[in-house]
C-alpha positions in Angstrom: -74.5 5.7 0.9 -74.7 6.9 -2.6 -73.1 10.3 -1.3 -70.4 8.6 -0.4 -69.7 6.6 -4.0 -70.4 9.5 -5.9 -67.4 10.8 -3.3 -65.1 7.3 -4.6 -66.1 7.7 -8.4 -64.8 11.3 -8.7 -61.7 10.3 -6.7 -61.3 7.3 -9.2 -62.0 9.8 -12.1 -59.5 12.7 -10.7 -56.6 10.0 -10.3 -57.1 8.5 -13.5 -57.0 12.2 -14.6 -53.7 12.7 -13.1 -52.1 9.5 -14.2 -53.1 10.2 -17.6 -51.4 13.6 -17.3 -48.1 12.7 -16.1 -48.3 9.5 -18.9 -48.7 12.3 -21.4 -45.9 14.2 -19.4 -43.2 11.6 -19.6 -44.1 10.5 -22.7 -43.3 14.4 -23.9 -40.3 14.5 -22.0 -39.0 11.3 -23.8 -39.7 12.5 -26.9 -37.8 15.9 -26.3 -35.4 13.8 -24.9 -35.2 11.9 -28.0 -35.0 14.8 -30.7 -32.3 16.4 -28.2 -30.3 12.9 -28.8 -30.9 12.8 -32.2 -30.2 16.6 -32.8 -27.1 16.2 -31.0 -25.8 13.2 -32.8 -26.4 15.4 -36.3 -24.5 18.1 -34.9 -21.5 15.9 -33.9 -21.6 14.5 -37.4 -21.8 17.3 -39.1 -18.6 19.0 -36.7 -16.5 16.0 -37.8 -17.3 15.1 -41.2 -17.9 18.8 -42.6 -17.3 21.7 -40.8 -13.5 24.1 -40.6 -13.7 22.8 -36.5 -11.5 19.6 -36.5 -9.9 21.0 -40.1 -6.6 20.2 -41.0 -3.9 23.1 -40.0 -0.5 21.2 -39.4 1.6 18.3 -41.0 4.1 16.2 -38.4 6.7 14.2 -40.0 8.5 11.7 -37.9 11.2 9.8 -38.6 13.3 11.6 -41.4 16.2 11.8 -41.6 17.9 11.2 -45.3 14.9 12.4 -46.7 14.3 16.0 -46.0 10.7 16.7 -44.6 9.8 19.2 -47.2 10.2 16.4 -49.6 7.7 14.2 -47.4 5.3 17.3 -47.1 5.0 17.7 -50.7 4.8 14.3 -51.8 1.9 13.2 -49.2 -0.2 16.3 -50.5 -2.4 16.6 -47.4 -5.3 18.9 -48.5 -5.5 21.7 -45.6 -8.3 23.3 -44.6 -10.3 19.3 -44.8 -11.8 17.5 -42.0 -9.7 14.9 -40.4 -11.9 12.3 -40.8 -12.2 12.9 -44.4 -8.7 12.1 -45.2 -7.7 9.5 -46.9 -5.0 8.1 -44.6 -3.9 5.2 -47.1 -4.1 7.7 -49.8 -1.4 9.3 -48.4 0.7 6.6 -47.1 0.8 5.0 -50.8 2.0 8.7 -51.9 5.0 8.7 -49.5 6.1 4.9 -49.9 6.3 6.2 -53.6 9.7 8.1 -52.0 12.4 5.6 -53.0 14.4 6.1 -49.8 11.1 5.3 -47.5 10.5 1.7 -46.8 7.0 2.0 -44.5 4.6 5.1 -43.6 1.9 4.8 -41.2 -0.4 8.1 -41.3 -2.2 9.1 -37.5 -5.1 11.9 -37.2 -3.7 14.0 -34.0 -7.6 15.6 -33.1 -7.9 18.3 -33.3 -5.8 19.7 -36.4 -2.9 17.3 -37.1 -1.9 14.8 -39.5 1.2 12.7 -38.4 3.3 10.5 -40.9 5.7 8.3 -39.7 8.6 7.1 -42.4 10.4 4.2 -41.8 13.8 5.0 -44.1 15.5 2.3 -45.9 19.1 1.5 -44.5 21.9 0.3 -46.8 23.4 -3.1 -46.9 26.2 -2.7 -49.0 27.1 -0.2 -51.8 27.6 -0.8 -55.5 29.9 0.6 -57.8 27.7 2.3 -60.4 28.4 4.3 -63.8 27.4 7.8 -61.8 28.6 6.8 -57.9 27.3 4.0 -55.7 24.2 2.6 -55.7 22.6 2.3 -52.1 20.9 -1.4 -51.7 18.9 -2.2 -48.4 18.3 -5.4 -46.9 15.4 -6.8 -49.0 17.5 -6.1 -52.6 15.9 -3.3 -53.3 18.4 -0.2 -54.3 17.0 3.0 -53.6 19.5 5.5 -54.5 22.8 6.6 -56.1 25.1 8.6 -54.1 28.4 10.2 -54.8 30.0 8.7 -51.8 29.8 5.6 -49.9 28.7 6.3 -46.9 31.1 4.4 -43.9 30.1 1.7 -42.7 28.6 0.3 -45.6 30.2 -2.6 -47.6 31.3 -2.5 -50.9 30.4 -5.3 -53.5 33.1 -5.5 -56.1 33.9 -7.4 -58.7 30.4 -5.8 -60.5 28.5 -2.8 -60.9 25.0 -2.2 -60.6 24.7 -3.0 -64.5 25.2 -7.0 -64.3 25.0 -7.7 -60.6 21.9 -10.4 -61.1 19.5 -10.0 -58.4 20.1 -13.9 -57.5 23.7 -12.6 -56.5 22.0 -9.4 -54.6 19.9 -11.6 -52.8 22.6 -13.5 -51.8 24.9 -10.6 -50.7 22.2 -9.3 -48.3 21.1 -12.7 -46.8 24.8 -13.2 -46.3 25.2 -10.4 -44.2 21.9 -10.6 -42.6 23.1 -13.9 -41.2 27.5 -13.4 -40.7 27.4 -12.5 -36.4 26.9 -8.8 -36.0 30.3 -8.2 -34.5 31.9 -10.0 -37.8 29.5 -7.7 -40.0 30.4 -4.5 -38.4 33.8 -5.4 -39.9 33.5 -5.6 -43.2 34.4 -3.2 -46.0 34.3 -5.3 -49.0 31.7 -8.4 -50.6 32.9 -10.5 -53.5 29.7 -12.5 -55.0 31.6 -13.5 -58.8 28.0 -16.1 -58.2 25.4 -16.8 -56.0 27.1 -19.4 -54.9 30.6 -18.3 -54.4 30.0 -14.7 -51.6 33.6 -14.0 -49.8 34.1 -11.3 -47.2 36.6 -8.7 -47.0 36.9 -7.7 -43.3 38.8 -4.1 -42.4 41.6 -6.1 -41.2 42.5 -7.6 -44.0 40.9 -11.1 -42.9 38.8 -12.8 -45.7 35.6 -15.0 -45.0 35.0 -17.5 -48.0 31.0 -18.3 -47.3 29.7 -19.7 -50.3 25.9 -19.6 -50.8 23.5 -18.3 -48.1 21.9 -21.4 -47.3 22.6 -22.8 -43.8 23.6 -19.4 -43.1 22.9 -20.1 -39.2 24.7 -23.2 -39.5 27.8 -21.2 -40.9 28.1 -18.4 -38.2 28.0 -21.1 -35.2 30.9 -22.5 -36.8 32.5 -19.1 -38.0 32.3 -17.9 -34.1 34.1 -20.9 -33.2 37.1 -20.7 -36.0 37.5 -16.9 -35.2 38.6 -17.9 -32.1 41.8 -19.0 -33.5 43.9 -16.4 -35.2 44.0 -17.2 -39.1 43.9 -15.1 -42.5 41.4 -17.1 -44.1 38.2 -18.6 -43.0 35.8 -20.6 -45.1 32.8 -22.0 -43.9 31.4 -22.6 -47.4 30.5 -26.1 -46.3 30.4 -26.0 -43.2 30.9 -29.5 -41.6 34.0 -29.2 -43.2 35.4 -25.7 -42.4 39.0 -24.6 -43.6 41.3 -21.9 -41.8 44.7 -20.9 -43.3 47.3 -18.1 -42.8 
């Protein structure tokens, strides 16, 4: 009988033995485990925040096409040769918007080597008569630029240069034109605006449009749509429950 215990208490002893070995082995593994994790992680780190592997080598511009890309490339002065994800993306939007033709940028990493930036270009609303060419003004009021030519398509303001046209009477040139019906505005070559108050449209045919302010400007193209459909030389729709046609 005691043979036989002394037979269970060395069993007992050799598989406490055992557990206590492969306790000790896990425990080792997960700890290797652990520093492999944790090595790994500082070696992604240091790949994308410091070393020449996700670099910068290549500028894309998008979306120019008044402004020439060189222009765009010099302006945003991407540092090559730094990490990606070191850039300062707004950094370098805020340079380009500086561009007076460029309305919006929006700056992308393209992993592994690229920086895209995407211009948005201003578009002109009408044209100004200035004392060196035309001034170029977009839809918000803003002008951008002075060019020797007005370029088609564009309507003229006259009546005032780019010296004492108010930006009240710019305002209401643009929102005019924002809200005449597209097929109306895609005829017109001239904007008279002696006021805020008193815009008049020039269309390519000869027909004028007598508009007023730009309030109830919606109002005004419903029933602008409706006289056109009579033949006439004259519309006005400055108020516009009372419109008047003549000619």
């Amino acid at each position: 009988m005691a043979g036989g215990q002394t037979a269970l208490t060395h069993d007992a002893a050799a598989r406490f033995t055992q557990g206590r070995r492969a306790g000790r082995a896990r425990r080792l593994k997960l700890v290797g485990l652990a520093l492999f994790m944790v090595a790994l992680a500082v070696l992604g780190w240091w790949a994308v925040w410091w070393s020449p592997l996700l670099d910068v080598r290549r500028v894309e511009v998008v979306g120019a096409h008044h402004v020439s890309v060189a222009e765009i490339r010099a302006t945003a002065a991407v540092p090559m040769g730094r990490p990606l994800a070191r850039l300062s993306a707004a950094g370098i939007a805020d340079r380009v918007e500086s561009i007076a033709r460029v309305a919006d940028v929006a700056v992308a990493r393209r992993w592994p080597h690229t920086v895209r930036i995407i211009v948005e270009e201003r578009t002109p609303a009408v044209a100004v008569a200035g004392t060196d060419g035309f001034v170029l003004v977009d839809g918000t009021g803003f002008a951008f630029e002075t060019v020797g030519a007005r370029p088609a398509g564009v309507p003229l303001v006259v009546g005032a240069d780019a010296a004492n046209l108010g930006a009240d009477r710019v305002d209401a040139v643009v929102e005019t034109l924002a809200a005449v019906p597209p097929a109306v505005r895609a005829k017109v070559t001239e904007v008279a605006a002696p006021s805020a108050e008193t815009v008049a449209l020039t269309l390519r045919d000869g027909v004028h449009i007598v508009w007023g302010s730009a309030q109830d400007g919606a109002r005004k193209a419903v029933v602008l749509t409706a006289l056109m459909r009579t033949r006439a030389r004259l519309y006005d729709v400055s108020v516009p429950d009372a419109p008047v046609t003549h000619g």
